[in-house]
N, C-alpha and C positions, 0 to 999 in steps of 0.2 A: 081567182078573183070572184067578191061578190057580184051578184044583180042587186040594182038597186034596194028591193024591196028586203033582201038578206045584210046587206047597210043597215038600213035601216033599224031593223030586228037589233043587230048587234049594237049598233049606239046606243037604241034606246036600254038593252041588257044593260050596258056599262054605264052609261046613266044612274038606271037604277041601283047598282053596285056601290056607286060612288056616293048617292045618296044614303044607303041605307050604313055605311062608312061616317056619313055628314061629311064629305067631301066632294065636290064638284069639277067637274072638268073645266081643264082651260077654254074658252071661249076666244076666239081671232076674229074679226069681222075686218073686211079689208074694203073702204068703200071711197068713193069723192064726196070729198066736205060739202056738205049744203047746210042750209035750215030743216029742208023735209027730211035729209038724213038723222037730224040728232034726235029726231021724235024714234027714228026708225030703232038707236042706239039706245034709247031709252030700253025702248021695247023688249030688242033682243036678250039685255041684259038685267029684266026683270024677276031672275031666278036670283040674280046676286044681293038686291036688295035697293031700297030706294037710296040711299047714302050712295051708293055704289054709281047707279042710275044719275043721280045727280051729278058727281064729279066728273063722270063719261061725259052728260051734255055739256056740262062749263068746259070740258076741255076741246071738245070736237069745237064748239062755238067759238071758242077762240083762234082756232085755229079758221075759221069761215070767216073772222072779223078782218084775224092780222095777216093774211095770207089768200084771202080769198078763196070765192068757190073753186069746187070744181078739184083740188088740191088733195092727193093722195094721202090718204090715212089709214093705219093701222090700228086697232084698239083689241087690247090684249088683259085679258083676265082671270087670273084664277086664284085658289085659294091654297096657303100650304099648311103643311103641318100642326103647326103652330095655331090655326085659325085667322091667321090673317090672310085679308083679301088685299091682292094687288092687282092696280088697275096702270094699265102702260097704253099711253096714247103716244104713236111714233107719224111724224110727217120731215116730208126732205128737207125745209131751212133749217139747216144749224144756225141761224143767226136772231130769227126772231123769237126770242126766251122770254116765258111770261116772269111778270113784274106785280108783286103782293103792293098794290097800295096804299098807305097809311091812312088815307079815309077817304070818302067816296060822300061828293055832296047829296042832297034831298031831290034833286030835282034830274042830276045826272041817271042815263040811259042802262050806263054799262060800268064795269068798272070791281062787279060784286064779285064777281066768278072765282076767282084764286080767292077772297076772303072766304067764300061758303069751305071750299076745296081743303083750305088751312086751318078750317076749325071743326071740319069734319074728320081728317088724319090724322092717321098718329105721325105721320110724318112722309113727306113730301121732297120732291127734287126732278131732277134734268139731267139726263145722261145723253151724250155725244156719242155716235159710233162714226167711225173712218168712212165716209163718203155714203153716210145711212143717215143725213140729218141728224133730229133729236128725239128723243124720247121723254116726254114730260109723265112721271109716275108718280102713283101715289100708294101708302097704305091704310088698311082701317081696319082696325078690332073687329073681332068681332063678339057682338052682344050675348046674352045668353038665351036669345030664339033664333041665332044663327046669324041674325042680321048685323051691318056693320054700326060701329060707335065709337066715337070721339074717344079717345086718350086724353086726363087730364093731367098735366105735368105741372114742373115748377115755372114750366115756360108760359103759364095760362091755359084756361080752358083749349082744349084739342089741340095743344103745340105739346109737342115731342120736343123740336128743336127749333132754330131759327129757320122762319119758312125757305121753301126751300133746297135748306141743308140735310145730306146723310149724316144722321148722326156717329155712324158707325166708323 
């Protein structure tokens, strides 16, 4: 077993490894849903990229909104092969599933969250596991400084498919 400080050493080695590859390690952050949390998720996940950043706090948020504080969460991230970044946000109600709005008036509070989410993706959805809640996931291109970027399909600007839907 390491000491801490031989930890260290070695993460930061394989960091660097995965870096110098342009591949990043999966990132897990396991925390209760707050407000001062999603700043927090911002943060951690500031190697991934702002698009990335962004879709984490709309989704942790909603999860604060529909489910309130305090509510166990998982946010899970990393990049494959391919170059796409997926971002997996898991909490225990299977029941409360977000809902892409058809428009969102001038004046209302909330409501934007999955629009920003579905026009940032290449494509988006909701995965169920047996007595583990949901997982609401997303993916995103990535650009050619690494960073994430919208897919544009026949579906409209950053739709892959119907929000959502796997396309696969």
């Amino acid at each position: 077993m390491h000491s801490p400080t031989e930890a260290d050493a070695c993460a930061e080695e394989l960091r660097a490894a995965l870096a110098a590859h342009g591949k990043r390690e999966a990132t897990t952050l396991e925390l209760l849903a707050t407000p001062a949390e999603v700043s927090g998720v911002r943060r951690a996940l500031r190697a991934y990229g702002a698009d990335v950043q962004l879709c984490a706090s709309e989704l942790v948020t909603n999860v604060v909104q529909h489910l309130g504080e305090g509510v166990p969460v998982t946010v899970r991230v990393w990049c494959d092969d391919g170059g796409r970044t997926r971002l997996e946000v898991t909490d225990p109600d299977p029941r409360a599933l977000p809902v892409l709005r058809a428009s969102v008036g001038v004046d209302e509070e909330s409501g934007r969250g999955l629009a920003l989410l579905d026009a940032l993706a290449a494509r988006w959805g909701v995965a169920h596991g047996p007595g583990r809640g949901k997982t609401v996931w997303c993916e995103l291109e990535a650009g050619p400084d690494g960073g994430a970027v919208p897919v544009v399909s026949a579906g409209g600007p950053g739709r892959a498919a119907t929000a959502g839907r796997d396309p696969r």
